[in-house]
PAPA-839258 format. One line per 2 residues: number of its first residue (from 0); their letters; for each residue y negated, x, z negated of N, C-alpha, C. Coordinates in nm, 3 decimals, always signed. Each point is the difference from the previous one (the first is absolute). Layout:
NUM = A = Y:X:Z:Y:X:Z:Y:X:Z | ...
END
This chain:
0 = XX = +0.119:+0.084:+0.000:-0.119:-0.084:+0.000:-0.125:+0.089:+0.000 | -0.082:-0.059:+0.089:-0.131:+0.097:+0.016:-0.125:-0.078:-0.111
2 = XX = -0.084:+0.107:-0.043:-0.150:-0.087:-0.070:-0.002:-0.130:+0.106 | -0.030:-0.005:+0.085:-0.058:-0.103:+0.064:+0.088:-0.134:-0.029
4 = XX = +0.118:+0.026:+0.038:+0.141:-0.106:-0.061:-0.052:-0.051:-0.098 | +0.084:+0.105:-0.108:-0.054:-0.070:-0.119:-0.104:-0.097:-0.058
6 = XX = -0.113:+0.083:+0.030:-0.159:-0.105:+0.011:+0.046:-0.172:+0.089 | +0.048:+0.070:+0.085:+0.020:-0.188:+0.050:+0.111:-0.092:-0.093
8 = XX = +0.094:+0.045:-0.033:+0.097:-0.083:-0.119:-0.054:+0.008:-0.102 | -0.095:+0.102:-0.093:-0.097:-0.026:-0.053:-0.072:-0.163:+0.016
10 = XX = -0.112:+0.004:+0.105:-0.038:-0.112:+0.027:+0.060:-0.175:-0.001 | +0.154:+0.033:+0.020:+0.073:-0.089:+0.046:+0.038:-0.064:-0.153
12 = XX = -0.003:+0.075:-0.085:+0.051:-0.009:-0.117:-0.129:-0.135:-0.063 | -0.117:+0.129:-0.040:-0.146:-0.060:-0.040:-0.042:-0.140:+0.053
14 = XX = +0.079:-0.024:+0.131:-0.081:-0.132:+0.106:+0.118:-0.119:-0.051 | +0.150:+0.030:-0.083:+0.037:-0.100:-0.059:-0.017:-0.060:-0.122
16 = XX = -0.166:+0.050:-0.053:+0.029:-0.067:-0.124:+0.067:+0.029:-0.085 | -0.006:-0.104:-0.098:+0.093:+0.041:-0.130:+0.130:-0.027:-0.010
18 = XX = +0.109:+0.078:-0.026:+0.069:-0.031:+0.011:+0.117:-0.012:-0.115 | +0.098:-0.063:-0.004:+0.073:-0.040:-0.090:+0.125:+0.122:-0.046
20 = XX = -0.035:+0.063:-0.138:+0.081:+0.113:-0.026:+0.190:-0.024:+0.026 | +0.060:+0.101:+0.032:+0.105:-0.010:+0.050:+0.065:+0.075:-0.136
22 = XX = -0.015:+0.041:-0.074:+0.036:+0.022:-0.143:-0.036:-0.003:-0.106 | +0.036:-0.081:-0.076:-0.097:+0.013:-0.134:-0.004:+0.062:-0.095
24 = XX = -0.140:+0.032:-0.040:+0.005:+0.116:-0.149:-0.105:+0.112:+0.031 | +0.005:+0.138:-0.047:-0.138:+0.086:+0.065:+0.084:+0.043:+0.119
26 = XX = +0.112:-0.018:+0.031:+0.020:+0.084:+0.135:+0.021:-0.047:+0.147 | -0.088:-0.175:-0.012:-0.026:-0.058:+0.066:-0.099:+0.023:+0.141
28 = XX = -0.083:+0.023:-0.053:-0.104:+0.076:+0.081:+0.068:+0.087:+0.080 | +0.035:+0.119:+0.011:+0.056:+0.053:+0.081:+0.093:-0.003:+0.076
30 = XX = +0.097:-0.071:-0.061:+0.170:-0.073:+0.079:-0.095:-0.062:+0.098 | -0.109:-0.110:-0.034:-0.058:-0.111:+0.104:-0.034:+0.112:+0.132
32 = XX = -0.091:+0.083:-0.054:-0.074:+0.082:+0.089:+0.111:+0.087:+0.114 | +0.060:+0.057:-0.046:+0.073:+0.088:+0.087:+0.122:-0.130:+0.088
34 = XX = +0.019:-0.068:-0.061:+0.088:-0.099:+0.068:-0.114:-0.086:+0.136 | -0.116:-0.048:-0.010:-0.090:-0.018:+0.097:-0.026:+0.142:+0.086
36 = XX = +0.018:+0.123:-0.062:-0.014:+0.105:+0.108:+0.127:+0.050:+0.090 | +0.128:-0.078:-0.053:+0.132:-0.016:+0.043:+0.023:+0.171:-0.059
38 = XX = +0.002:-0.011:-0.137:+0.068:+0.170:-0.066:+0.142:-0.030:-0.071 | +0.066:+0.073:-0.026:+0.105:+0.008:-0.065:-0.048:+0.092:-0.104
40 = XX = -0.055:+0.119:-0.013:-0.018:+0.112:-0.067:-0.152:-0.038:+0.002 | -0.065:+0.114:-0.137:-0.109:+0.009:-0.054:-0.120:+0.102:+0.091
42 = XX = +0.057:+0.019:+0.114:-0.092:+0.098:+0.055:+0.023:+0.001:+0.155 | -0.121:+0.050:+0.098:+0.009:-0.059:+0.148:-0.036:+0.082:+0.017
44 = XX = +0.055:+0.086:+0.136:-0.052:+0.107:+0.108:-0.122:-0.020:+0.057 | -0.097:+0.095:-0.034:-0.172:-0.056:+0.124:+0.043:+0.145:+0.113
46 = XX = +0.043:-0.042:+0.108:+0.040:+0.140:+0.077:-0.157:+0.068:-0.009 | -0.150:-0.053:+0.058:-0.116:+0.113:+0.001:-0.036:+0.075:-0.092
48 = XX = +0.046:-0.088:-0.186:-0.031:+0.071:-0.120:+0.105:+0.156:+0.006 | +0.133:-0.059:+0.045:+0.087:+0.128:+0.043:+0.073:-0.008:-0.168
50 = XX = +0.022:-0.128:-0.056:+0.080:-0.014:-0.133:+0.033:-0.150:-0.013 | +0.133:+0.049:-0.114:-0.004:-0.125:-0.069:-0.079:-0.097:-0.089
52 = XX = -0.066:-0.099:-0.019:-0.120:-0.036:-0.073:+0.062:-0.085:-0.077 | +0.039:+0.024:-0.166:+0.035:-0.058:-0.109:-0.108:-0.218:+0.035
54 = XX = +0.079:-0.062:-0.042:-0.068:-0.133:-0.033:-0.001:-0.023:-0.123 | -0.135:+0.016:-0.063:-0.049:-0.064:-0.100:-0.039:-0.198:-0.037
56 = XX = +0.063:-0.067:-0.036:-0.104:-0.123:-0.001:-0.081:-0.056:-0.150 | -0.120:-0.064:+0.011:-0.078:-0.020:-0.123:-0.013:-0.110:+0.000
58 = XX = -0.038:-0.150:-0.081:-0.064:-0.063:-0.058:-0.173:+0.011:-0.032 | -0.035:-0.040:+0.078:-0.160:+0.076:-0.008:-0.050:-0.060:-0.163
60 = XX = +0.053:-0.054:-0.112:-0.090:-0.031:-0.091:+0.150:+0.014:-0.137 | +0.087:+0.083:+0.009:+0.103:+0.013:-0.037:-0.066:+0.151:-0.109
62 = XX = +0.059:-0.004:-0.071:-0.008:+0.048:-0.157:+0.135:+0.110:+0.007 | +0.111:-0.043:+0.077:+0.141:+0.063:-0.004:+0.029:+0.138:+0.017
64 = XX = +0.063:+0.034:-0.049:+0.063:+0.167:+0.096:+0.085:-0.035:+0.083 | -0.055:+0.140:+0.086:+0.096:+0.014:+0.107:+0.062:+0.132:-0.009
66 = XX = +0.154:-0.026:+0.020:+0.059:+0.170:+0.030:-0.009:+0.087:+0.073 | -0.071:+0.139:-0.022:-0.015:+0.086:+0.136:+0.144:+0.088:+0.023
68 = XX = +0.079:+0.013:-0.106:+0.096:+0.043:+0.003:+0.104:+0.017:-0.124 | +0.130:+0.052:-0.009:+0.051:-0.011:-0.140:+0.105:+0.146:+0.006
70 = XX = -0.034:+0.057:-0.077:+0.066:+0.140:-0.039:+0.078:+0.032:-0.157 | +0.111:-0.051:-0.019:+0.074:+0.046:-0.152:+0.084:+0.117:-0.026
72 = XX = +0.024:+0.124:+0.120:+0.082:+0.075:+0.006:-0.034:+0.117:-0.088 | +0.093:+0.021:-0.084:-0.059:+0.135:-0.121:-0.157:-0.017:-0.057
74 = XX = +0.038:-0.155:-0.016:-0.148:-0.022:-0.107:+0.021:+0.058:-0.135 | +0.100:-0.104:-0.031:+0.008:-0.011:-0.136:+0.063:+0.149:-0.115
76 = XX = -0.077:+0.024:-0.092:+0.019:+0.078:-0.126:+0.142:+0.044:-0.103 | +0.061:-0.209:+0.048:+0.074:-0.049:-0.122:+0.066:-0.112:+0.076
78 = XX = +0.121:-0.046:-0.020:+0.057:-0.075:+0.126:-0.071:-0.156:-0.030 | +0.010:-0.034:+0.099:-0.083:-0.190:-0.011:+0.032:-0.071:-0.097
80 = XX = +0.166:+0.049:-0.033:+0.071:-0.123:-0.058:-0.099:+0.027:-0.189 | -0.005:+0.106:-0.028:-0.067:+0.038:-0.146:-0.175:-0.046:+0.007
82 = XX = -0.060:+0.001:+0.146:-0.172:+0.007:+0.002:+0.043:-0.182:+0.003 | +0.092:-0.116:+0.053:+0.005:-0.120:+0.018:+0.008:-0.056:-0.183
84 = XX = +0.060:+0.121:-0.047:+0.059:-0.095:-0.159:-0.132:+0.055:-0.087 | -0.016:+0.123:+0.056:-0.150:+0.069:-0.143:-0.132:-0.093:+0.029
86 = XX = -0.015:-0.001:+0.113:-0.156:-0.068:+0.065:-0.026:-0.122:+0.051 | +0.178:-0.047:+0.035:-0.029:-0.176:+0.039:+0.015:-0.077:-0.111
88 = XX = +0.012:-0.103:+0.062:+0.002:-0.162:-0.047:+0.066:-0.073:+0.034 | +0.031:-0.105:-0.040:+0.108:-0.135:+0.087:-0.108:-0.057:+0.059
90 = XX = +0.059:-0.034:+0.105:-0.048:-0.099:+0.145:-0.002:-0.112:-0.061 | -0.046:-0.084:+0.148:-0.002:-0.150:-0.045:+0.167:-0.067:+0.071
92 = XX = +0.082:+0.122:+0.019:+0.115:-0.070:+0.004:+0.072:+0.104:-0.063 | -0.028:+0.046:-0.093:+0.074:+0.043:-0.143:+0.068:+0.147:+0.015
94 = XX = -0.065:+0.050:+0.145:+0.057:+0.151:+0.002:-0.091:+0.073:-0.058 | +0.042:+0.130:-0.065:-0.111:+0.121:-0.018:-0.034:+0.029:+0.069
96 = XX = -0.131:+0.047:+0.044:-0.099:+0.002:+0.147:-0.092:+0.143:-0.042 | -0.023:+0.023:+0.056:-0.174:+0.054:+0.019:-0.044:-0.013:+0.154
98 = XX = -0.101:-0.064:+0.007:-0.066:-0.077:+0.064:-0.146:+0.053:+0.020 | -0.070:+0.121:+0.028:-0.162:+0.065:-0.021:-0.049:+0.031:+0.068
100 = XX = -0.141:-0.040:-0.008:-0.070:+0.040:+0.148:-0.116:+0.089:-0.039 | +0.012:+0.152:-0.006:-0.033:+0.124:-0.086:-0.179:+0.043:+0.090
102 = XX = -0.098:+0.012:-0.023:-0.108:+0.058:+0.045:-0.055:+0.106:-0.075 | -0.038:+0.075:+0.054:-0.032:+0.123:-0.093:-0.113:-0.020:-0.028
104 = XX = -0.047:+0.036:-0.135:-0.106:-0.036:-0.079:+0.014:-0.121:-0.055 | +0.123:-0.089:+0.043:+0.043:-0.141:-0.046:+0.100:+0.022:-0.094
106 = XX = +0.101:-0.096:-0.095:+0.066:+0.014:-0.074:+0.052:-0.163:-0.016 | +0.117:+0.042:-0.005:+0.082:-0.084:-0.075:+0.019:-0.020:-0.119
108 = XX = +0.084:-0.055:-0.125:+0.080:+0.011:-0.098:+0.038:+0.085:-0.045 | +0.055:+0.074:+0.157:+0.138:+0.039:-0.020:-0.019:+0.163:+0.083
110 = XX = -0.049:+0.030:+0.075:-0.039:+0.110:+0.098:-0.097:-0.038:+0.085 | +0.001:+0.130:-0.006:-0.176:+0.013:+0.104:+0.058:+0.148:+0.095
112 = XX = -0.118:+0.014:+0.114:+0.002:+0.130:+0.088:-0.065:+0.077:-0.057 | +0.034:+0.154:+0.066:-0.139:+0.088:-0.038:+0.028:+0.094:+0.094
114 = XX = -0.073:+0.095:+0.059:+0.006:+0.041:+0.160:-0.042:+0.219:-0.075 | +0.091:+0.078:+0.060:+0.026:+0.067:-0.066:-0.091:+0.124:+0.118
116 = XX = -0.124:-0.019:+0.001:-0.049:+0.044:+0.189:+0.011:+0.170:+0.001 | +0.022:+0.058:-0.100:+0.051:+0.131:+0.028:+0.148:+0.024:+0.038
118 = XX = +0.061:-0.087:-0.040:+0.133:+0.026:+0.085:+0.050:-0.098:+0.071 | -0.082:-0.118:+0.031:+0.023:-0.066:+0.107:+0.078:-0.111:-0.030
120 = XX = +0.023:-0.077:-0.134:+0.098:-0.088:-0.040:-0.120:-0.118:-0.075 | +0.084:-0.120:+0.064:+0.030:-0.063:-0.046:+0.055:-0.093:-0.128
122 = XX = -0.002:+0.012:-0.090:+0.101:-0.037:-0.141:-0.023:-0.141:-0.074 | +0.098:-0.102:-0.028:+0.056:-0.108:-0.072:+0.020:+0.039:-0.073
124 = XX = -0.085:-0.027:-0.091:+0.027:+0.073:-0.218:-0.040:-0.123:-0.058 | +0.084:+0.046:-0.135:-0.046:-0.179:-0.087:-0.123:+0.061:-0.128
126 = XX = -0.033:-0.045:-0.097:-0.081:+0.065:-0.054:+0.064:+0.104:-0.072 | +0.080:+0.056:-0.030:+0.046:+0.100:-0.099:-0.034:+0.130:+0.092
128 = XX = -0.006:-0.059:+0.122:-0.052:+0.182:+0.100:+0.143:+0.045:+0.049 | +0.091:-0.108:-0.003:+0.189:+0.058:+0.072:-0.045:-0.048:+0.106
130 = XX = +0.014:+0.069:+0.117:-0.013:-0.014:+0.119:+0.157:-0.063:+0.061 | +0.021:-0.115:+0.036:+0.069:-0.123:+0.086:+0.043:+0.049:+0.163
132 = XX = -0.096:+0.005:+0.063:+0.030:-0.016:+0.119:-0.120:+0.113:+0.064 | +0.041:+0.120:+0.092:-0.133:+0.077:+0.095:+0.021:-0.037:+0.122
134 = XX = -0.136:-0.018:+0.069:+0.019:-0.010:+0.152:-0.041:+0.139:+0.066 | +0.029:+0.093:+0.100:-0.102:+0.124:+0.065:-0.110:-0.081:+0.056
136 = XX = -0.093:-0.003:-0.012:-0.082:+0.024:+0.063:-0.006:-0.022:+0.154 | +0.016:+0.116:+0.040:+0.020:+0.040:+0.148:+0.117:-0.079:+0.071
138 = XX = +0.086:-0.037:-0.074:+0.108:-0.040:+0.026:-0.065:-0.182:+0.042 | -0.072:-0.076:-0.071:-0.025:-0.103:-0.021:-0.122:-0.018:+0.102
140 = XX = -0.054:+0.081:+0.020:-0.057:+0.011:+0.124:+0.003:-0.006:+0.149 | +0.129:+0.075:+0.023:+0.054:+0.010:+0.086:+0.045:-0.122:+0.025
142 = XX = +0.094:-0.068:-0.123:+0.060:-0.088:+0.079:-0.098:-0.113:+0.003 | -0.144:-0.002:-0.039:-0.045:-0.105:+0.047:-0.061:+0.018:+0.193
144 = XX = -0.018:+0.142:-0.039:-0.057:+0.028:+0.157:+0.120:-0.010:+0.118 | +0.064:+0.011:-0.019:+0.140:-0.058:+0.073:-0.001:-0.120:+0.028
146 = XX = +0.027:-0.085:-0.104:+0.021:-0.171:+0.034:-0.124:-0.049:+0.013 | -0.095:+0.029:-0.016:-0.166:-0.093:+0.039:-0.101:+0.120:+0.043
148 = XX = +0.009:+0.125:+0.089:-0.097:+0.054:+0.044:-0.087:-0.121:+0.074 | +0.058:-0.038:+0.120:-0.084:-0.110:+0.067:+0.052:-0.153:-0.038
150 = XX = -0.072:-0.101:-0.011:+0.011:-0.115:-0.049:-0.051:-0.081:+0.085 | +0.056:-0.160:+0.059:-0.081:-0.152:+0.043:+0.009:-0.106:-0.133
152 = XX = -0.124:+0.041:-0.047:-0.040:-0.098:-0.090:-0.014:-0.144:+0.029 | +0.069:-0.115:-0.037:-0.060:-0.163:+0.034:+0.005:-0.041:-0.116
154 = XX = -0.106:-0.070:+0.019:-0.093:-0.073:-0.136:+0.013:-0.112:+0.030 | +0.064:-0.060:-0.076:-0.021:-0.194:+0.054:-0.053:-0.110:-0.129
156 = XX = -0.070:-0.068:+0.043:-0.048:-0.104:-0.061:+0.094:-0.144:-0.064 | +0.006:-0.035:-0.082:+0.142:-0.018:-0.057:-0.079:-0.174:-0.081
158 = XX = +0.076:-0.109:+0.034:-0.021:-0.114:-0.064:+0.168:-0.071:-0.036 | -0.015:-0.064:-0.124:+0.115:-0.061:-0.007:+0.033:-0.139:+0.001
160 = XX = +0.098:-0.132:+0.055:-0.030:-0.118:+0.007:+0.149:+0.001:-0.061 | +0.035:-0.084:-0.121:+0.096:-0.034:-0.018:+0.108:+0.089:-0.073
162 = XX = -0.095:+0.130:-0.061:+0.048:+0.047:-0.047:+0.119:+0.133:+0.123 | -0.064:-0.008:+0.154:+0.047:+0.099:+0.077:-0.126:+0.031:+0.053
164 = XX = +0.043:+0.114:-0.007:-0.120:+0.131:+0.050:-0.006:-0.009:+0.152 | -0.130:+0.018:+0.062:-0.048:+0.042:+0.132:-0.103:+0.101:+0.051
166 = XX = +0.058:+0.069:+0.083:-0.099:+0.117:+0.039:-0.068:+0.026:+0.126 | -0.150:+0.015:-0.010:-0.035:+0.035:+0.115:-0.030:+0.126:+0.034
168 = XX = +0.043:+0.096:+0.095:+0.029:+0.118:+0.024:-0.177:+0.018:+0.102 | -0.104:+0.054:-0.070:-0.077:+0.016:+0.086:-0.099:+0.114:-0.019
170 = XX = +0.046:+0.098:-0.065:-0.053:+0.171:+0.001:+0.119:+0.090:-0.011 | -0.044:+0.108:+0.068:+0.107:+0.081:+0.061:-0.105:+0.113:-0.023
172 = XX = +0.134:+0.135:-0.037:-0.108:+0.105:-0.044:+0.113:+0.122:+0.039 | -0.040:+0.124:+0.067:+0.061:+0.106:+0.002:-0.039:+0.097:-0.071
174 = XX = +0.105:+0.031:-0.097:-0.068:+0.093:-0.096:+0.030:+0.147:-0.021 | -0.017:+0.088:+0.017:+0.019:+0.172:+0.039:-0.083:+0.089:-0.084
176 = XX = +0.031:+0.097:-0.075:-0.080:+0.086:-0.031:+0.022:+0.043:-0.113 | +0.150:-0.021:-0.035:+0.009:-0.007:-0.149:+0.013:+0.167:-0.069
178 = XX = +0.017:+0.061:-0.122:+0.005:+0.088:-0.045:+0.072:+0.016:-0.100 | +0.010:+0.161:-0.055:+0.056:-0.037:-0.131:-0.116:+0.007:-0.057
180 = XX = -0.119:+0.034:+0.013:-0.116:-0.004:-0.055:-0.041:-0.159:-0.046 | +0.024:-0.032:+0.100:-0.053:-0.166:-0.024:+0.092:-0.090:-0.046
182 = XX = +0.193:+0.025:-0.016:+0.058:-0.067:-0.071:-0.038:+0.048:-0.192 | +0.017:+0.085:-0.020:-0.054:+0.063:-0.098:-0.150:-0.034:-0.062
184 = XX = -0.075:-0.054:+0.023:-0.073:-0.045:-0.030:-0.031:-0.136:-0.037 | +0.101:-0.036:+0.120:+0.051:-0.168:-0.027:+0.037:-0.012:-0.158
186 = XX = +0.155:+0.078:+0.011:+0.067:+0.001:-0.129:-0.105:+0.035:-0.131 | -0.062:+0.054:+0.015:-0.107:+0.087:-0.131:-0.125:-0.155:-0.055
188 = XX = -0.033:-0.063:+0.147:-0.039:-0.091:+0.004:+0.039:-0.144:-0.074 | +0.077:+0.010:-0.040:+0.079:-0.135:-0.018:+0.064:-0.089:+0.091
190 = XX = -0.045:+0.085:+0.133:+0.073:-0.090:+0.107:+0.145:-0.026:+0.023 | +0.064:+0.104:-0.031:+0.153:+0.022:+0.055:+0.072:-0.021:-0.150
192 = XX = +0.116:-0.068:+0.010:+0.070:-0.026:-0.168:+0.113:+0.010:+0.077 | +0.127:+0.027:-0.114:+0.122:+0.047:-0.013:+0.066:-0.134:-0.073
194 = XX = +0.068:-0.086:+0.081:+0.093:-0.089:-0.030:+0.121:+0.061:-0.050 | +0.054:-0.037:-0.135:+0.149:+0.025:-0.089:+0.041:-0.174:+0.059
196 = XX = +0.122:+0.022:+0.031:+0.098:-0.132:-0.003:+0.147:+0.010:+0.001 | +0.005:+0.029:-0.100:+0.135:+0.007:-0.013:+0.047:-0.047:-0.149
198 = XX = +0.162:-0.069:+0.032:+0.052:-0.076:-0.130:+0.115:+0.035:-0.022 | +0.054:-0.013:-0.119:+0.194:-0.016:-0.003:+0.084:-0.079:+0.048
200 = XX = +0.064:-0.005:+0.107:+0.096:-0.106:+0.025:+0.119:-0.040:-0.117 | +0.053:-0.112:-0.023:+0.128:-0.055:-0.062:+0.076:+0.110:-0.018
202 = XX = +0.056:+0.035:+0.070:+0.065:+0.170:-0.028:-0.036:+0.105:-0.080 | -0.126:-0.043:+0.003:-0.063:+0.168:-0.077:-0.044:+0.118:+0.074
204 = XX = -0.003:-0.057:+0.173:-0.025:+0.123:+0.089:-0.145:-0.035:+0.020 | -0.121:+0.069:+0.062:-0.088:-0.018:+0.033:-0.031:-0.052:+0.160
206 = XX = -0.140:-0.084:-0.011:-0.031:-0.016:+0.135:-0.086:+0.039:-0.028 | -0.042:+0.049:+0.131:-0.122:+0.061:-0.001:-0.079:-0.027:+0.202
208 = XX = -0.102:-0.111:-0.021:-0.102:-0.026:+0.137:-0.011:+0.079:+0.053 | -0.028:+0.138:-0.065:-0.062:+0.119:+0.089:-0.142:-0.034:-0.105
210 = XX = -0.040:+0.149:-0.016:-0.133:+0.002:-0.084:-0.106:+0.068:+0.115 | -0.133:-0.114:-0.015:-0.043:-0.018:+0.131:-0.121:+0.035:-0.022
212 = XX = -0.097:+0.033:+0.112:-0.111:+0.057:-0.013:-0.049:-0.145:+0.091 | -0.098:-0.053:-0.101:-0.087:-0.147:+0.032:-0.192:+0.026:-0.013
214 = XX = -0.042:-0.082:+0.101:-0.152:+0.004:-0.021:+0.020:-0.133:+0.036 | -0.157:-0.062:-0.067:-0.033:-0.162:+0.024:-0.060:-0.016:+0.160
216 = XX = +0.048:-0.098:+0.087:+0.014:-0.023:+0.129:-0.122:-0.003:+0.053 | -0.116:-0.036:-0.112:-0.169:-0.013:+0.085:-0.058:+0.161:-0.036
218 = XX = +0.118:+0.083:-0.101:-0.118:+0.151:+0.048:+0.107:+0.080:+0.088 | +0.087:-0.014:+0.080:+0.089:+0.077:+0.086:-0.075:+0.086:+0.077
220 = XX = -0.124:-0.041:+0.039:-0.076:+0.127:+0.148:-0.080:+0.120:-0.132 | -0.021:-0.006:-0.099:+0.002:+0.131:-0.072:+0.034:+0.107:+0.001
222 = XX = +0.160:-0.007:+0.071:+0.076:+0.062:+0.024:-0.004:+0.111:+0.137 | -0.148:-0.083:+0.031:+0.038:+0.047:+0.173:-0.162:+0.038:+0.068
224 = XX = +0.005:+0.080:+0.066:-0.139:+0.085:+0.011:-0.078:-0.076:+0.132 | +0.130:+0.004:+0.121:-0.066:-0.116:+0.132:+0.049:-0.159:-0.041
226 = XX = -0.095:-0.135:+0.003:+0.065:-0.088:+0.031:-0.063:-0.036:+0.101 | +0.094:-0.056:+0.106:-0.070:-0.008:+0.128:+0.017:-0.136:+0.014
228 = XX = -0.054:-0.135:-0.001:-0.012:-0.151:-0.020:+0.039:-0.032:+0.152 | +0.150:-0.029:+0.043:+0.057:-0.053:+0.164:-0.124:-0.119:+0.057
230 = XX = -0.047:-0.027:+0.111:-0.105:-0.050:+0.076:+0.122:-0.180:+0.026 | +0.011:-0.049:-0.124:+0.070:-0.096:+0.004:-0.046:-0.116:-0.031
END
């Protein structure tokens, strides 16, 4: 698909109005969107950009996070199953959970971040100063510049009748320019938070979502140095 393509199914999208979500819940919005752009997957070839371009979708008046990505490999300090019984809680369906959505300079209960910038870490500590969980740095960087260097942002305008959601898909944004300079600042910012979700199953084994790196869906272009607004 060339810029020009796109821009026209773009258009085609915006000129139907609002339309009636095809899944319900926050991950509505996007199932709708990429299913009107006929996607299977989260990301579309622009052959002139000369890449793959990640799909982002927003709620233009939405409060929510969105996931830019999720990394748990050689986090943790201390295995899950001991950080689920020391630091969680029972759910509202009676499993031990921890459930946290961590910002640095923010705090929980239970743990907070703290960013270690001489050696490049990351760290999940509770108050006693035992460090939980490190991320690298560089490492966390990377993989955001990997999965969202370039981005098609759609913003849709969202009413509900009956208790089902509808969206109108009518700003489109290409977004490029990102850094580790400028994710890093995000994070320092309060922008970027570290989702914990993980519980005990019946067994006693752990699940674990994937512990995810989330920002709220109306500051996502923070992230990003060009946004270039599609002529849609």
């Amino acid at each position: 698909m060339t810029i020009t393509e796109l821009i026209k199914k773009l258009k085609e999208i915006k000129q139907k109005g609002f339309i009636e979500t095809e899944r319900a819940g926050a991950t509505g919005v996007g199932y709708t969107f990429e299913s009107l752009l006929g996607l299977t997957e989260n990301n579309i070839a622009i052959a002139d950009i000369g890449a793959r371009i990640e799909i982002k979708t927003a709620r233009k008046t939405s409060d929510s996070l969105i996931t830019l990505f999720t990394f748990n490999r050689g986090v943790w300090k201390i295995k899950q199953k001991e950080i689920i019984n020391k630091y969680g809680y029972y759910d509202v369906s009676g499993r031990k959970a921890l459930k946290e959505t961590l910002y640095y300079r923010g705090s929980t209960t239970r743990l907070f971040l703290s960013l270690d910038e001489e050696n490049n870490y990351i760290n999940i500590m509770d108050f006693e100063n035992n460090i939980i969980g490190t991320y690298d740095l560089y490492t966390i960087v990377g993989r955001f510049y990997q999965k969202l260097g370039r981005v098609l942002l759609c913003l849709a305008n969202v009413k509900k009748e009956n208790d089902i959601e509808y969206f109108h898909f009518d700003e489109f944004y290409l977004l490029s320019g990102t850094s580790p300079r400028k994710f890093i600042k995000a994070f320092k910012s309060g922008y970027v938070a570290i989702d914990l979700r993980m519980h005990l199953k019946e067994n006693g084994t752990v699940r674990n979502r994937g512990t995810a790196f989330r920002i709220k869906e109306k500051n996502f272009t923070v992230l990003y140095e060009n946004i270039e607004k599609l002529p849609v």
